[in-house]
GUTORTI-104570 format. One record per residue (C-alpha): residue number from 1; z negated, y, x. Coordinates in nm, 2 decimals. Last residue first. Example, Ala and Ser with C-alpha at 12.3 -4.5 7.8 and 13.67 -1.06 7.14 Angstrom:
BEGIN
+-----+--------+--------+--------+
: seq :     c3 :     c2 :     c1 :
+-----+--------+--------+--------+
:   2 :  -0.71 :  -0.11 :   1.37 :
:   1 :  -0.78 :  -0.45 :   1.23 :
+-----+--------+--------+--------+
This chain:
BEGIN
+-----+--------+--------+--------+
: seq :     c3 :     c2 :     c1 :
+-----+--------+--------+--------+
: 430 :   9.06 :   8.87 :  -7.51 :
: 429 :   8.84 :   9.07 :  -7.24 :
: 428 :   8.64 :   8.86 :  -7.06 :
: 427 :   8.39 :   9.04 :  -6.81 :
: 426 :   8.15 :   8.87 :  -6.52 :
: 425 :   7.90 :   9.16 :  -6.49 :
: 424 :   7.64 :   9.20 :  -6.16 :
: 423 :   7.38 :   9.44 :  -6.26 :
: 422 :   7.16 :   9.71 :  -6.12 :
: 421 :   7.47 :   9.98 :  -6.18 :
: 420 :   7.79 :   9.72 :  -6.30 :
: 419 :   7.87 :   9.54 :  -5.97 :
: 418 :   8.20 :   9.32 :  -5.98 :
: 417 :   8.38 :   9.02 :  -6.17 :
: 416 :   8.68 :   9.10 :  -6.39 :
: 415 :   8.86 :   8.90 :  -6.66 :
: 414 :   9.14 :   8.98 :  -6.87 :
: 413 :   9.22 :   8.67 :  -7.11 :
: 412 :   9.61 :   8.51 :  -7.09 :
: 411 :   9.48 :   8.20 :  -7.19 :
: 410 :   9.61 :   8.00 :  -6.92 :
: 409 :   9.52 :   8.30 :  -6.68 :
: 408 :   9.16 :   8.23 :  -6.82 :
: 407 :   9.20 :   7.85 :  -6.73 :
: 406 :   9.34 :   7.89 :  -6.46 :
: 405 :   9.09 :   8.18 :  -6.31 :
: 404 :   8.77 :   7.96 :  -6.41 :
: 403 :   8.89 :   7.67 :  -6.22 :
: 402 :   8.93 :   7.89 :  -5.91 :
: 401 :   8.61 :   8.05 :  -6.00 :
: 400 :   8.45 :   7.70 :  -5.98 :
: 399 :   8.66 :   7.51 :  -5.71 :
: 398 :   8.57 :   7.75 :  -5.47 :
: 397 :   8.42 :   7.48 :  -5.23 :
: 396 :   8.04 :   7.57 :  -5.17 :
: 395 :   7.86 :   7.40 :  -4.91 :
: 394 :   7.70 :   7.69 :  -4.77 :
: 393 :   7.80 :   7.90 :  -5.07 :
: 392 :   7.94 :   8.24 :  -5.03 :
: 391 :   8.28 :   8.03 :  -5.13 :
: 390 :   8.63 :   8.04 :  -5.09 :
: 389 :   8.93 :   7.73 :  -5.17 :
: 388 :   9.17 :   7.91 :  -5.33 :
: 387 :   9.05 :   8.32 :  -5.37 :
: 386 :   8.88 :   8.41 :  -5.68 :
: 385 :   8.65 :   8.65 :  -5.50 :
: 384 :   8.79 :   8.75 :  -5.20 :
: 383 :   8.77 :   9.16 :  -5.19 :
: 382 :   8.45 :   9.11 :  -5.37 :
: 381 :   8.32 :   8.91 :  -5.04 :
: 380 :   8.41 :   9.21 :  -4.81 :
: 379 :   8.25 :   9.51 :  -5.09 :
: 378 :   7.98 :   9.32 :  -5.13 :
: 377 :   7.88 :   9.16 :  -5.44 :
: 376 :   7.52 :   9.21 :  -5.62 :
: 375 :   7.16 :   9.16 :  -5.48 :
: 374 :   7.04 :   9.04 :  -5.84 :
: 373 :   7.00 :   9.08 :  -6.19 :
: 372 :   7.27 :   8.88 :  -6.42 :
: 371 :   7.52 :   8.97 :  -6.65 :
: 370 :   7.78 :   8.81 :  -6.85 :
: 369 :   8.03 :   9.00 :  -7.05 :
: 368 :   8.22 :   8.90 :  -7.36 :
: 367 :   8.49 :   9.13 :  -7.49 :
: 366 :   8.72 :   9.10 :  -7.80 :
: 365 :   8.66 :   9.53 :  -7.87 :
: 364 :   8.56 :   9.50 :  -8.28 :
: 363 :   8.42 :   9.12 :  -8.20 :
: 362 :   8.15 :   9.27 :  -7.90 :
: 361 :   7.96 :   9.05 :  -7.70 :
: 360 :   7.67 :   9.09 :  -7.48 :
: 359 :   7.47 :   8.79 :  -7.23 :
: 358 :   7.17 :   8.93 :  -6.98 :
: 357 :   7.05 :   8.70 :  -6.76 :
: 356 :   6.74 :   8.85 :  -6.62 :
: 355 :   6.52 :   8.79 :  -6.31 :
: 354 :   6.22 :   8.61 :  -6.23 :
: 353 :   6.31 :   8.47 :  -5.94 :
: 352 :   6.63 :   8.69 :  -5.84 :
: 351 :   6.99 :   8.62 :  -6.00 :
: 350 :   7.25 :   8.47 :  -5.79 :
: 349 :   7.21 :   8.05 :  -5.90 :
: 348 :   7.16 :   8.14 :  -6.23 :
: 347 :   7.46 :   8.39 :  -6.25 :
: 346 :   7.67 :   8.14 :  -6.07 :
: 345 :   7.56 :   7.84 :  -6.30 :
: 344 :   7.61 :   8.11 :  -6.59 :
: 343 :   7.95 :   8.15 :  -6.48 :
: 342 :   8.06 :   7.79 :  -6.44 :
: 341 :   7.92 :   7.66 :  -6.78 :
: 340 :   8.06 :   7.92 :  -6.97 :
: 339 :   8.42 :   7.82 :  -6.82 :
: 338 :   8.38 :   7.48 :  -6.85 :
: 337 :   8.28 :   7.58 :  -7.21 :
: 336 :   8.60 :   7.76 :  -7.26 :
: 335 :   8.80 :   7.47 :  -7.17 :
: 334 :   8.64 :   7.25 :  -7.38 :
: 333 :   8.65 :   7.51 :  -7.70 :
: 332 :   9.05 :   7.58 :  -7.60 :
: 331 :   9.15 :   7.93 :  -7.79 :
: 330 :   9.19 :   8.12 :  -8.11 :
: 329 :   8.86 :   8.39 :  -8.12 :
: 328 :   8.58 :   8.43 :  -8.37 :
: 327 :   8.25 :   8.65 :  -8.28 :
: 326 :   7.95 :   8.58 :  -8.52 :
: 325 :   7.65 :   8.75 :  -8.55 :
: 324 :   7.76 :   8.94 :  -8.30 :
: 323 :   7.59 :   8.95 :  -7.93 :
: 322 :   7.29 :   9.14 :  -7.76 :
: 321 :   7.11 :   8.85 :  -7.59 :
: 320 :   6.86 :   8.91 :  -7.28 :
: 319 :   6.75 :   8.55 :  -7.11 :
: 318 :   6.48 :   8.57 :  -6.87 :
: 317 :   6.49 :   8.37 :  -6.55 :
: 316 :   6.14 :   8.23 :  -6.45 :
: 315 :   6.36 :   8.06 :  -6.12 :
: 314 :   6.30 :   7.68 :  -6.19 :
: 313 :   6.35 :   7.76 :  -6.59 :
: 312 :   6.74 :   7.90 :  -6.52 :
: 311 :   6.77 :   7.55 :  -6.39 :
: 310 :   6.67 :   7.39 :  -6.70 :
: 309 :   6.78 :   7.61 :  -6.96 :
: 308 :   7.15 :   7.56 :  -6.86 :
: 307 :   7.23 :   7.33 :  -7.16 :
: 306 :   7.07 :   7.59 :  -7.38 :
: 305 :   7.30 :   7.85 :  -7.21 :
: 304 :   7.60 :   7.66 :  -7.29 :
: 303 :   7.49 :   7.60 :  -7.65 :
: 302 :   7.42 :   7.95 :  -7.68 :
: 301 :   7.76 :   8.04 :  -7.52 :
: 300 :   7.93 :   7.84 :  -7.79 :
: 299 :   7.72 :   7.95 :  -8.09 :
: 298 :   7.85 :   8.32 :  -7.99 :
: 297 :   8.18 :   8.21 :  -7.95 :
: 296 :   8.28 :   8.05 :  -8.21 :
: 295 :   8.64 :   7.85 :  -8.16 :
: 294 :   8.94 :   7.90 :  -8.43 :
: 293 :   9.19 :   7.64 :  -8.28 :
: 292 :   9.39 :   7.65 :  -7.93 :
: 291 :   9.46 :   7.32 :  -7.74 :
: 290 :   9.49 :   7.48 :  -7.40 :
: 289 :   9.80 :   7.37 :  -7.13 :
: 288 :   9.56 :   7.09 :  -6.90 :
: 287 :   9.44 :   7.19 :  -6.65 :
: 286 :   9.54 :   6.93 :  -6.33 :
: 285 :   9.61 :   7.19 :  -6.07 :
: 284 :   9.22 :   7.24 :  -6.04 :
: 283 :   9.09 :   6.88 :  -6.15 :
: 282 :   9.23 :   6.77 :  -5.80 :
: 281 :   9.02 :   6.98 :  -5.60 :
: 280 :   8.72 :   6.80 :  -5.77 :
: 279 :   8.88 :   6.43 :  -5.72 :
: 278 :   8.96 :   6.52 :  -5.34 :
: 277 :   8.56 :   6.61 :  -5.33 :
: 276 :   8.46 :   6.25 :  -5.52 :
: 275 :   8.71 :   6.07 :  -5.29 :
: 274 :   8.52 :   6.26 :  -4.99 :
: 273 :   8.19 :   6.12 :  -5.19 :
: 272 :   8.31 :   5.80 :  -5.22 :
: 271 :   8.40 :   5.80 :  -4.88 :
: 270 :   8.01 :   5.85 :  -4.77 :
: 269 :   7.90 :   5.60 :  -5.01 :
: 268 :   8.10 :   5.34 :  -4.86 :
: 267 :   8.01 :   5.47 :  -4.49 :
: 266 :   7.63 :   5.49 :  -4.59 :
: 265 :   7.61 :   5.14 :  -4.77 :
: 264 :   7.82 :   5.01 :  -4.44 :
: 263 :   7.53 :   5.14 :  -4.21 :
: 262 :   7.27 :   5.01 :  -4.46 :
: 261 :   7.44 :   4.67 :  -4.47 :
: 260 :   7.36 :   4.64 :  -4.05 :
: 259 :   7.05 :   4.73 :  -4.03 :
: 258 :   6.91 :   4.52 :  -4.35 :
: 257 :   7.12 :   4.21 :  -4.17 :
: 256 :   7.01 :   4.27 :  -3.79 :
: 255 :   6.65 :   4.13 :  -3.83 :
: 254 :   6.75 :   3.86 :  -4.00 :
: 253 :   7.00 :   3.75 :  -3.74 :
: 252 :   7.35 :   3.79 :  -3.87 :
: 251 :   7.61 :   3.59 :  -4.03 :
: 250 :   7.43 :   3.70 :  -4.36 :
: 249 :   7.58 :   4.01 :  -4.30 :
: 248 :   7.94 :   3.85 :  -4.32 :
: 247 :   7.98 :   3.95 :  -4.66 :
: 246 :   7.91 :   4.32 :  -4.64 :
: 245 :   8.24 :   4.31 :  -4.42 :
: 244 :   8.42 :   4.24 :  -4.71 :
: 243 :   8.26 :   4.55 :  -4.91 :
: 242 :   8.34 :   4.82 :  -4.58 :
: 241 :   8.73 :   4.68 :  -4.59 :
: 240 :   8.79 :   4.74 :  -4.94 :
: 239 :   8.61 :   5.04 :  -4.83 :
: 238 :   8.88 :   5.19 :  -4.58 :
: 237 :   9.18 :   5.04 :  -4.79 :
: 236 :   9.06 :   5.28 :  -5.07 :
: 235 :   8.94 :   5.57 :  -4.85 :
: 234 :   9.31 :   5.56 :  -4.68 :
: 233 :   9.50 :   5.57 :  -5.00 :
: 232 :   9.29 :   5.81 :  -5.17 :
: 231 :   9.27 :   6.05 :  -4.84 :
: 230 :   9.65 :   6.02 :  -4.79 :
: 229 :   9.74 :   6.12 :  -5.18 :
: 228 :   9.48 :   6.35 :  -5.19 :
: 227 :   9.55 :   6.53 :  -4.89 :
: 226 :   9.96 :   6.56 :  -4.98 :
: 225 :   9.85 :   6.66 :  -5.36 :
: 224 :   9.60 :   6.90 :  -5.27 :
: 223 :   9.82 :   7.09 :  -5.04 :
: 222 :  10.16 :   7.08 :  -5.29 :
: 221 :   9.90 :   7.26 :  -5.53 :
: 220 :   9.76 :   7.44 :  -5.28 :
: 219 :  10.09 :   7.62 :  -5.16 :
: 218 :  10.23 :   7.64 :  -5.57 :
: 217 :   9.91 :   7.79 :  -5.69 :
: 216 :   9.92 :   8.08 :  -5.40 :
: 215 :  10.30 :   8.16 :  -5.49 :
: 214 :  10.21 :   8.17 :  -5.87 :
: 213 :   9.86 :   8.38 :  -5.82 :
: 212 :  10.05 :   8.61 :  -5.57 :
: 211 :  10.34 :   8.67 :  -5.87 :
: 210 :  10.11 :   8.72 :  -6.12 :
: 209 :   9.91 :   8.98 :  -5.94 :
: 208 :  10.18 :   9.15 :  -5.75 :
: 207 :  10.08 :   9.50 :  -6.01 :
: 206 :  10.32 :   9.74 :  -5.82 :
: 205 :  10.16 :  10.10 :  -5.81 :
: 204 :  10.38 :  10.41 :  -5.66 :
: 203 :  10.21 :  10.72 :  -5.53 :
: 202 :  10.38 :  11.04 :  -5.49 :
: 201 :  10.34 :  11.40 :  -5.29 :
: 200 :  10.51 :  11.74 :  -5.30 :
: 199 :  10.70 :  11.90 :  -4.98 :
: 198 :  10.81 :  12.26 :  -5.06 :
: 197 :  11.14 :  12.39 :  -5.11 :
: 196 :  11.15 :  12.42 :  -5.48 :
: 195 :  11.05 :  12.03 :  -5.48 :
: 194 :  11.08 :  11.82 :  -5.22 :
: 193 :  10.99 :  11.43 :  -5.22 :
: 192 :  10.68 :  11.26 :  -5.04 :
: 191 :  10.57 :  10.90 :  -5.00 :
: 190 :  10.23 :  10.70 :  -5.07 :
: 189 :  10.37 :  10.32 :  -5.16 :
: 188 :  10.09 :  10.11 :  -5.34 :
: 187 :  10.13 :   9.70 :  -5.35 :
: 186 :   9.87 :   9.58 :  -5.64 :
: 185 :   9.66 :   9.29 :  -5.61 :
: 184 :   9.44 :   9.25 :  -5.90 :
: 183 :   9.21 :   8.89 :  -5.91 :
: 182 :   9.02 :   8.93 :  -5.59 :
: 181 :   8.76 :   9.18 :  -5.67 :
: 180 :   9.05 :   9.43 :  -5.61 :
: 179 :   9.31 :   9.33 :  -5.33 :
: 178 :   9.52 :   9.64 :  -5.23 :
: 177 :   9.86 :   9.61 :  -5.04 :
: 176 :   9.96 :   9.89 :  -4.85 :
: 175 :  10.32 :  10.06 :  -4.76 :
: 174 :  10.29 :  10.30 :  -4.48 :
: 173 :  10.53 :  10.59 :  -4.59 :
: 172 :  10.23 :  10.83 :  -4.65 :
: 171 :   9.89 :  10.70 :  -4.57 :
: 170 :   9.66 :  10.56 :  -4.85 :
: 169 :   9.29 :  10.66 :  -4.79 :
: 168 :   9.28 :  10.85 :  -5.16 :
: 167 :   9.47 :  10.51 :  -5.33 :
: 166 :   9.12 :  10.29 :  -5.23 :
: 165 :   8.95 :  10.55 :  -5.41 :
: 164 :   9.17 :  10.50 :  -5.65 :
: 163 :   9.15 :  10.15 :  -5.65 :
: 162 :   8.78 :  10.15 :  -5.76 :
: 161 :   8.80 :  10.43 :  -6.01 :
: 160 :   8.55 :  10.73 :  -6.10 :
: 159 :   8.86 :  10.96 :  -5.98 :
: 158 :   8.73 :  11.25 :  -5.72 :
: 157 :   8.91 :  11.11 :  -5.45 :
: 156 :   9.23 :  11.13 :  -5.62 :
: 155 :   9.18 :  11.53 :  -5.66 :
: 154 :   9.20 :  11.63 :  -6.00 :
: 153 :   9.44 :  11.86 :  -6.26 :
: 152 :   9.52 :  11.55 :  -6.48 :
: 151 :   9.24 :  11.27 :  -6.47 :
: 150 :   9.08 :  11.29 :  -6.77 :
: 149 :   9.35 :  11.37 :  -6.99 :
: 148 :   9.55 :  11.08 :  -6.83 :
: 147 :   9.32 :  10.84 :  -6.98 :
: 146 :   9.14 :  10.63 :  -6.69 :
: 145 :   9.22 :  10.24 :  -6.62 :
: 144 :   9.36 :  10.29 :  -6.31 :
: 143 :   9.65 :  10.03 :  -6.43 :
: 142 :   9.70 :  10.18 :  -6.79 :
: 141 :   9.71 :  10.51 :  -6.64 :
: 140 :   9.96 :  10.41 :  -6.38 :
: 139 :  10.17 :  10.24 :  -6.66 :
: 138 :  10.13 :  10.57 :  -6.89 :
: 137 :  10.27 :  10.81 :  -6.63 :
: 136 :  10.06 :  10.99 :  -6.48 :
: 135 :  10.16 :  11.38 :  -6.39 :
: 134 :  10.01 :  11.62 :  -6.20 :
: 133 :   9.70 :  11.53 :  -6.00 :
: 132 :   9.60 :  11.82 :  -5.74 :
: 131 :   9.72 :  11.81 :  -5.38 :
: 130 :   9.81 :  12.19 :  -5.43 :
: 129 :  10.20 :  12.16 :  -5.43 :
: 128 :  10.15 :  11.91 :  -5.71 :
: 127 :  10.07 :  11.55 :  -5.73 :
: 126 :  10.29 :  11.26 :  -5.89 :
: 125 :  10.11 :  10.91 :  -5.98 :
: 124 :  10.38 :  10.67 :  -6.08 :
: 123 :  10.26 :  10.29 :  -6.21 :
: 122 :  10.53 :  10.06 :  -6.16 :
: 121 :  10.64 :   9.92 :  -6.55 :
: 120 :  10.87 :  10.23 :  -6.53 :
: 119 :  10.92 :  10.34 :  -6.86 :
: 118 :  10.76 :  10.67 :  -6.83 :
: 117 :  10.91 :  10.73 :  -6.51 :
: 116 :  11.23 :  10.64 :  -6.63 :
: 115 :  11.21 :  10.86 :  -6.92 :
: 114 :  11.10 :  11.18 :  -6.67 :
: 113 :  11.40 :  11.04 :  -6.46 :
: 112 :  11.67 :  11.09 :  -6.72 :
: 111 :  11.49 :  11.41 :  -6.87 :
: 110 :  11.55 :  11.56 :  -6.50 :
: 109 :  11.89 :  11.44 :  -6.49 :
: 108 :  12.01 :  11.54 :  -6.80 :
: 107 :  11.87 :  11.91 :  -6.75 :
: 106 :  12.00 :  11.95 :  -6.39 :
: 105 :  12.36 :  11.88 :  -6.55 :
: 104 :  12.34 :  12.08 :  -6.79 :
: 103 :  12.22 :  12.35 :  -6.57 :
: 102 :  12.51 :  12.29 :  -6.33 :
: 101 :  12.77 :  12.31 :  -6.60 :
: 100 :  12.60 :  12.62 :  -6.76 :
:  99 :  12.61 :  12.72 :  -6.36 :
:  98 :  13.01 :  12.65 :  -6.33 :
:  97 :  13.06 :  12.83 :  -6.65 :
:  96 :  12.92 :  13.12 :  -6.54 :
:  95 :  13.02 :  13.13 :  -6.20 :
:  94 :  13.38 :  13.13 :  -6.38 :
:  93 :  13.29 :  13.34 :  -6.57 :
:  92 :  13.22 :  13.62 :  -6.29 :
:  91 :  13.52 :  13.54 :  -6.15 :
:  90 :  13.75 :  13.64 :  -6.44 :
:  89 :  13.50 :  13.97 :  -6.47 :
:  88 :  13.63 :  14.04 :  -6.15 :
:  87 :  13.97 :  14.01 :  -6.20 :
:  86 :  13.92 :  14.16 :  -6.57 :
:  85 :  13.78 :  14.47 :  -6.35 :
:  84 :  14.06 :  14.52 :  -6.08 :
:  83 :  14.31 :  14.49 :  -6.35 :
:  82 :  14.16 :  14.70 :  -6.65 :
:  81 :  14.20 :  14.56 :  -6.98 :
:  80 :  13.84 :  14.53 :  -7.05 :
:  79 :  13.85 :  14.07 :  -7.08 :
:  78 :  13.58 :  13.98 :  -7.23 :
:  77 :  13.30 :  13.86 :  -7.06 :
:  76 :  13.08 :  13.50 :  -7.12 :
:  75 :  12.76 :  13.35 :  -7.28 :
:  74 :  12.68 :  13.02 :  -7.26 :
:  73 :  12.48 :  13.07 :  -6.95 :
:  72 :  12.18 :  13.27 :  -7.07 :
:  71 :  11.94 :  13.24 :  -6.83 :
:  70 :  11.83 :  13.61 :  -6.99 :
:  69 :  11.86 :  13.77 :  -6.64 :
:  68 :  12.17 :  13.63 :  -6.62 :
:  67 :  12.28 :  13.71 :  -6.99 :
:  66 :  12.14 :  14.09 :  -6.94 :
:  65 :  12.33 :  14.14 :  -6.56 :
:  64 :  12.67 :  13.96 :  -6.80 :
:  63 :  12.57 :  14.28 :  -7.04 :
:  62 :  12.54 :  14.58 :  -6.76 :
:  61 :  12.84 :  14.44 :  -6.63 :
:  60 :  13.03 :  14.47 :  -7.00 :
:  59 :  12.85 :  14.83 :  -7.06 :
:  58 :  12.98 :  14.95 :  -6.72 :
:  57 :  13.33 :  14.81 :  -6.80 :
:  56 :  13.32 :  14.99 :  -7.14 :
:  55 :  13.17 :  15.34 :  -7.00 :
:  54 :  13.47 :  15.43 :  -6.72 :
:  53 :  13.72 :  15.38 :  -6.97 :
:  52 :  13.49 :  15.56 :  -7.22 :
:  51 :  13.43 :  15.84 :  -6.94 :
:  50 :  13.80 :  15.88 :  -6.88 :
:  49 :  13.84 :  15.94 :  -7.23 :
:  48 :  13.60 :  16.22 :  -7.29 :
:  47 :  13.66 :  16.38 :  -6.98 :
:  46 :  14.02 :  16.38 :  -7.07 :
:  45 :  13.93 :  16.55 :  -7.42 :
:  44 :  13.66 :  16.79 :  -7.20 :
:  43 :  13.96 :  16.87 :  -6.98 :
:  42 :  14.22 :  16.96 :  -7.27 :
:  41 :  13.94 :  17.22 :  -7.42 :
:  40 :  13.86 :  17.34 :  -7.09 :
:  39 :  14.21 :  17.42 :  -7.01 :
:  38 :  14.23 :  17.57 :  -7.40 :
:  37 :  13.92 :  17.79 :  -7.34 :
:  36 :  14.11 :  17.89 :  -6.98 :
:  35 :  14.45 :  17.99 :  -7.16 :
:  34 :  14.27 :  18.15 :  -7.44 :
:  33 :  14.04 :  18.37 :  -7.18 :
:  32 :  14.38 :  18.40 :  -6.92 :
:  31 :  14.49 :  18.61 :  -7.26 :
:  30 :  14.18 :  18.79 :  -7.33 :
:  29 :  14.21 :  18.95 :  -7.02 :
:  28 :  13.88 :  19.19 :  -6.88 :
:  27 :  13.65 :  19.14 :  -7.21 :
:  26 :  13.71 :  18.80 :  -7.26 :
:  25 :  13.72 :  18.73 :  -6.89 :
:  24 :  13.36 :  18.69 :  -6.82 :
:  23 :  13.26 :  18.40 :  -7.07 :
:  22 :  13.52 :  18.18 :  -6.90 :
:  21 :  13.30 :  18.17 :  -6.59 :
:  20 :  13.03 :  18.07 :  -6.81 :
:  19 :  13.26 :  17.81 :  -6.93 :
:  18 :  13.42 :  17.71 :  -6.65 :
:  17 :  12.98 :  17.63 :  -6.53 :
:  16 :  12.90 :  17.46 :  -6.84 :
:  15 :  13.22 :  17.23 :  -6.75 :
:  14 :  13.09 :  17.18 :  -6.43 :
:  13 :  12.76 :  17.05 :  -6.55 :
:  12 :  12.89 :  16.83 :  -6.87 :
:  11 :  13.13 :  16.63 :  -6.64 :
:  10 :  12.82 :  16.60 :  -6.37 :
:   9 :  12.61 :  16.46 :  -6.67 :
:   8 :  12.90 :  16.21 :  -6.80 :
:   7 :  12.95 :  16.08 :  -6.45 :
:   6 :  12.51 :  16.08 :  -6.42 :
:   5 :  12.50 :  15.88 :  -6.73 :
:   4 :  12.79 :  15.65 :  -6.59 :
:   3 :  12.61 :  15.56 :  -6.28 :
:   2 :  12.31 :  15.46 :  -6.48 :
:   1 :  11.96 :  15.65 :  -6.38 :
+-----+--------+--------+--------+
């Protein structure tokens, strides 16, 4: 019960009471009767007025408790006339005010940072109090490759995503660069902020792709080019030398001539083939910029896979084709046959004896993929794939992917090499 209902009930009570009392003079002294009945009279009139002065500054609390309660904090008290009330209602607007400001304020900052998390070309991952996904902002999306529809409300761990799985294991404050299939390097930051009170968590994604591939480009390149430059130059003088000694074999007993020009055959051959080598690494910071023009794909990989007939033949490999009719793109035909020609040598050269190659194509997405049947790629040499320089091959070099990755980054195609169920898929994306 309000304070001013029960002023305005105990008014009412003790005037019921004088009046009862009242009641018992009329017939004893009717004079003290009209004296009390006017008393009463005069005191229910000051009642009256003391419980509207009393009333009006209830009513104006009982309002600014409404506007609070409300979060209503444009709303402020007028002024009752009443020292001791106006001073408090003075402070009470002045809270006011100071929370609309801090509100405001609040407001602008938090739609500030929810645009500068969507912005952000970082990709943000925020969880709530219960570990669960909350928000993904459209670069992280983009970069986890998973609408955010289908991944809001989820554990990390439960994502169907290669780097977030990699994410889940991420340690808070311990910065953490993930290689994936070794084209995508991203650096991921796991830290915490507080919210209401209680700690929530936040993962940070910084694609370091491009600028990895320039840094690693520039050391090789300035490798090549010193090893080149002294190998040439030393294999040149080195066989000039070899072919003037062939010369003086006839200086030599018979039996010593065949002897001794097989041992210099070997040595010249031998550079040649080191020149041959420097020559290969050499073709790698040598691409050419491409000469785009309208370029057929389909016919191109089927000329590329009738050139590699051969060796698919010497392992009973089975050729599976689910292409266009006819799949157009604006690009380098050379380049994308050295291309063709180094993934399906790969794919030959992985697949099982009697395995399948299988090629697909789709125009309305702009994807080729490659397949082959095989052991697949480990987790350690997926990590490395596209590196300078490695190989699974005994007397592999790298120079193919490596090759293949200029040329694609040249283009500005996505590309991605990894396990896909039984298969192992090499995918261009246009």
């Amino acid at each position: 019960m309000k304070l001013k209902t029960k002023v305005l009930l105990l008014a009412i009570a003790i005037h019921a009471i004088f009046i009862y009392i009242l009641s018992g003079l009329y017939a004893v002294n009717r004079n003290a009767f009209l004296i009390g009945e006017a008393s009463i009279f005069i005191s229910l009139i000051l009642s009256y007025l003391l419980y509207r002065s009393i009333s009006r500054p209830f009513d104006t609390i009982s309002s600014g408790i409404a506007s609070l309660k409300d979060k209503d904090f444009s709303a402020k008290l007028n002024n009752t006339g009443h020292p001791e009330m106006d001073e408090l209602i003075y402070v009470y607007n002045l809270m006011i005010e100071q929370l609309r400001n801090e509100r405001l304020l609040q407001v602008e900052k938090s739609s500030f940072l929810e645009k500068l998390i969507e912005a952000s070309p970082s990709g943000i991952i925020i969880f709530g109090f219960d570990g669960l996904i909350a928000s993904v902002n459209p670069a992280a999306e983009e970069i986890i490759g998973i609408q955010r529809n289908s991944i809001l409300g989820k554990p990390l761990n439960q994502i169907s995503s290669r780097l977030s799985a990699a994410l889940s294991l991420l340690e808070t404050n311990t910065p953490k660069v993930i290689n994936l299939d070794g084209i995508k390097s991203y650096k991921c930051h796991k830290a915490t902020f507080t919210d209401r009170g209680y700690t929530r968590t936040f993962i940070t994604i910084e694609e370091l792709t491009a600028e990895i591939y320039t840094r690693e480009k520039n050391a090789y390149e300035k490798v090549i080019k010193m090893m080149s430059h002294e190998v040439n130059n030393s294999i040149g003088a080195i066989n000039s030398l070899l072919n003037s000694c062939l010369n003086y074999k006839h200086q030599l007993n018979d039996e010593d001539q065949e002897d001794y020009a097989t041992a210099l055959d070997i040595s010249i051959n031998r550079n040649k083939g080191l020149s041959d080598l420097m020559s290969n690494f050499a073709r790698v910071i040598r691409v050419p910029e491409p000469t785009r023009h309208q370029v057929e794909l389909v016919s191109l990989l089927r000329s590329v896979a009738l050139l590699m007939e051969p060796e698919a033949r010497k392992k009973e490999v089975s050729w599976q084709w689910e292409t266009d009719a006819s799949f157009e793109t604006f690009a380098d035909d050379q380049q994308l046959e050295q291309v063709f020609i180094n993934i399906l040598k790969n794919a030959i050269e992985a697949v099982n004896s009697s395995g399948t190659i299988r090629i697909q194509t789709s125009s309305s997405a702009k994807t080729i993929s490659i397949s082959n049947t095989g052991p697949g790629i480990s987790n350690e040499v997926s990590q490395q794939l596209f590196s300078p320089f490695f190989s699974t091959k005994k007397n592999g070099q790298g120079i193919g992917l490596m090759l293949t990755r200029e040329i694609l980054y040249n283009h500005n195609f996505k590309f991605s090499l990894q396990n896909s169920d039984e298969w192992t898929e090499f995918k261009m994306t246009l």
